[in-house]
VEXDO-814737 format. One record per residue (C-alpha): x, y, z; chain; residue number from 1. Coordinates in nm, 2 decimals. Each point is the difference from the previous one (the first is absolute). Layout:
! residues N
       c1       c2       c3   mol   seq
        X        Y        Z     A   NUM
...
This chain:
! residues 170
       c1       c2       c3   mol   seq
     0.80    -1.63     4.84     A     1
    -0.25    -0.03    -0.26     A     2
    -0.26     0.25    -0.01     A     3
    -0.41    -0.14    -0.04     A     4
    -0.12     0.33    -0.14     A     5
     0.01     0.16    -0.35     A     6
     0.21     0.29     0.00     A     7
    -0.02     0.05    -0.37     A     8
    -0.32     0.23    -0.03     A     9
    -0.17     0.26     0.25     A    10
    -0.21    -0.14     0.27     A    11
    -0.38    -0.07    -0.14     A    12
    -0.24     0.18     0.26     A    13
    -0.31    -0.25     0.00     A    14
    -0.26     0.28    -0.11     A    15
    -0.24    -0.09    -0.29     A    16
     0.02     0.27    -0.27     A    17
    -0.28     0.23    -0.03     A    18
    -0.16    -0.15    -0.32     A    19
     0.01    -0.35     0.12     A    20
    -0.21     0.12     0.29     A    21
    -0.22     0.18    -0.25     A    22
    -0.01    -0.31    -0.24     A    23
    -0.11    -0.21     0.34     A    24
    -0.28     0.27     0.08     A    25
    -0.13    -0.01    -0.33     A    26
    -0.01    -0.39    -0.06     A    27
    -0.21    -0.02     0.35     A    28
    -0.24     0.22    -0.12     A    29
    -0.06    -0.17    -0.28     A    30
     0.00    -0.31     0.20     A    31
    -0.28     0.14     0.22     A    32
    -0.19     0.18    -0.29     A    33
    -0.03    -0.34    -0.19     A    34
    -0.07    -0.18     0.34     A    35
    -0.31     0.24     0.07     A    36
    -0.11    -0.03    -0.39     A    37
    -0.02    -0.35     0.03     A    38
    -0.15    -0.01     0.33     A    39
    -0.24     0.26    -0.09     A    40
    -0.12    -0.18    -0.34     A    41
    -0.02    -0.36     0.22     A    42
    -0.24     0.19     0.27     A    43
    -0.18     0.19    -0.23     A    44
    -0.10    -0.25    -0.23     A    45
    -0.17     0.05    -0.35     A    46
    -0.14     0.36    -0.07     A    47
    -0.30    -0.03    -0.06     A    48
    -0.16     0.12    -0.36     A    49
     0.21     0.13    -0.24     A    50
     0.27     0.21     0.05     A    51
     0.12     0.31    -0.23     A    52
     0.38     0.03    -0.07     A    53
     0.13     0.27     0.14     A    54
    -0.23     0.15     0.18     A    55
     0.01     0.06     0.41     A    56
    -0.09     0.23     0.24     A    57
    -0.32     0.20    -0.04     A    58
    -0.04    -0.04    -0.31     A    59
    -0.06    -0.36     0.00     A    60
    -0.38    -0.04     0.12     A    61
    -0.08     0.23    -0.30     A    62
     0.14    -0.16    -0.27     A    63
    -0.07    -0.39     0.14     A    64
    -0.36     0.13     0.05     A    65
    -0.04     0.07    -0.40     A    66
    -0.13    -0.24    -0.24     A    67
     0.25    -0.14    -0.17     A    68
    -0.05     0.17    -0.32     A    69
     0.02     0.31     0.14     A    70
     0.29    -0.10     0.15     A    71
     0.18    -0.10    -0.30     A    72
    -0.13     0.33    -0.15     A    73
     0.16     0.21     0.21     A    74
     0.31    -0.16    -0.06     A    75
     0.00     0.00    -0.37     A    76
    -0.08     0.38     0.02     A    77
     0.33     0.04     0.20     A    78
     0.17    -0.24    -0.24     A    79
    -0.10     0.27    -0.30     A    80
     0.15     0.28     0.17     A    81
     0.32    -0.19     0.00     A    82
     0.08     0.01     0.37     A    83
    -0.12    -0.34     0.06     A    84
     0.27    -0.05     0.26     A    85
     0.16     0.35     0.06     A    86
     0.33    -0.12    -0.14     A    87
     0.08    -0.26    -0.28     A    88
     0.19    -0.28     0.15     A    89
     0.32     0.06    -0.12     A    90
    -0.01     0.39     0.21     A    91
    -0.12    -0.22     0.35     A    92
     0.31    -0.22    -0.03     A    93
     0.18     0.28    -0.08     A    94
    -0.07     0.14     0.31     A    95
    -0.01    -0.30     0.21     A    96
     0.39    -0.01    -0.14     A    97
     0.08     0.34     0.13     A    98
    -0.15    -0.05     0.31     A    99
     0.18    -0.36     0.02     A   100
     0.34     0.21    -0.04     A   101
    -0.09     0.27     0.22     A   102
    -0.05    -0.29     0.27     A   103
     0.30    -0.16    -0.05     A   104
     0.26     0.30    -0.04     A   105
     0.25     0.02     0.30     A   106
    -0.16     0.29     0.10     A   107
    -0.39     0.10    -0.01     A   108
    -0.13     0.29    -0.25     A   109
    -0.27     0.08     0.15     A   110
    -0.13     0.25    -0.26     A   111
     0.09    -0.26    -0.27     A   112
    -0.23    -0.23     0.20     A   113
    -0.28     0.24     0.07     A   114
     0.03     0.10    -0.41     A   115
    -0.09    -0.38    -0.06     A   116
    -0.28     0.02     0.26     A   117
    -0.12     0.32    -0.11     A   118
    -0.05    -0.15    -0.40     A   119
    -0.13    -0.30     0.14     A   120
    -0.29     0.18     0.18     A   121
    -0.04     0.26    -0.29     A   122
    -0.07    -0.30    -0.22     A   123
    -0.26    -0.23     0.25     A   124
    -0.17     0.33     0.05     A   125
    -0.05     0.11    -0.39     A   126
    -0.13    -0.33    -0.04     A   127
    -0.23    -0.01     0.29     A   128
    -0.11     0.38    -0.11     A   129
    -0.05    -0.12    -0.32     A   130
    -0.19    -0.34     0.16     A   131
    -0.24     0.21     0.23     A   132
    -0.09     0.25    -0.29     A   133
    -0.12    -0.29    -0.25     A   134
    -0.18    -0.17     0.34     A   135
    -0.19     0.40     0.03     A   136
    -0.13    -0.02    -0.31     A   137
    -0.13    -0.35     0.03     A   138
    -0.21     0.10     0.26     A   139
    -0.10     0.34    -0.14     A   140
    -0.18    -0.20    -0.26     A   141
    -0.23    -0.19     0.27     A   142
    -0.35     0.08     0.06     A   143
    -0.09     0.03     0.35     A   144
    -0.10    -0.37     0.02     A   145
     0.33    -0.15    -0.15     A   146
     0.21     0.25     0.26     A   147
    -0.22    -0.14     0.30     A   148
     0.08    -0.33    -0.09     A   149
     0.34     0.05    -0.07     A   150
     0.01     0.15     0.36     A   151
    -0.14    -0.30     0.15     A   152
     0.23    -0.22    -0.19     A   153
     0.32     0.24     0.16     A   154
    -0.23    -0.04     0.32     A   155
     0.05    -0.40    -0.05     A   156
     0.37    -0.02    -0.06     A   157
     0.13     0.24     0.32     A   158
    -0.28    -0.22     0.22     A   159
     0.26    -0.30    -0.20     A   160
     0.26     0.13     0.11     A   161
    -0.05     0.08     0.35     A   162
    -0.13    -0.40     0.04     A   163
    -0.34    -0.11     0.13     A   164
    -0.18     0.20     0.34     A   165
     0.04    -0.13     0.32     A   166
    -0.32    -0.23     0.04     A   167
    -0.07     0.01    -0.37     A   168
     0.10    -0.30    -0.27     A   169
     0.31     0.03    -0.23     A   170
């Protein structure tokens, strides 16, 4: 009588390897972190005003709140101290690279993968150190005056930010 099943190999056990579980986790995320860029940007719509690369969080009201040639003048003061950017370009990929292998090793280093973090963080910091000292002595040179309008004008981008008052106009 004539068998129906394969005898020649060791019976498969219908579990997914770990990495293709991994490899699905990640491509979701992605999926999702896309998903919410796009939506966010549709929702959002335009910023309004101009908006300076790279900088977010606090520091953001202060520097969109300065002229635009002072602005500029900050930056070209970082530019001569030569840490523009922290690391050149060719260092940043580096790292991206190593932490790109770190991710896809069988198993996870996770002191190789906090050693990537950590020069990441050494580098955004030295430049925003380096930001925030040229942006202190901007404003060390203003005259009472200039400071007070400079406030109002920080004043005028959080109030942007939050959106108009309830009961007031946009």
């Amino acid at each position: 009588m004539a068998q129906d099943m394969d005898t020649t190999g060791p019976p498969k056990s219908g579990r997914m390897p770990r990495w293709i579980k991994i490899a699905f986790g990640l491509s979701l995320a992605a999926n999702l972190a896309v998903i919410g860029i796009v939506s966010g940007v549709a929702f959002r719509g335009e910023p309004k005003g101009p908006r300076p690369g790279g900088v977010s969080g606090y520091a953001g009201a202060y520097i969109k709140a300065l002229p635009h040639e002072d602005r500029r003048s900050i930056l070209d003061e970082v530019r001569k101290s030569g840490d523009a950017r922290g690391l050149s370009r060719p260092e940043r990929r580096a790292l991206f690279d190593d932490m790109l292998a770190a991710l896809r090793a069988p198993e996870l280093d996770r002191a190789a993968v906090n050693a990537v973090l950590s020069k990441q963080q050494a580098a955004s910091l030295g430049l925003q150190s380096n930001v925030q000292e040229e942006w202190l002595n901007l404003v060390s040179k203003m005259n009472l005056e200039d400071r007070r309008a400079y406030a109002d004008a920080v004043q005028g981008e959080l109030d942007r930010k939050r959106g108009p008052k309830k009961g007031g106009k946009p």
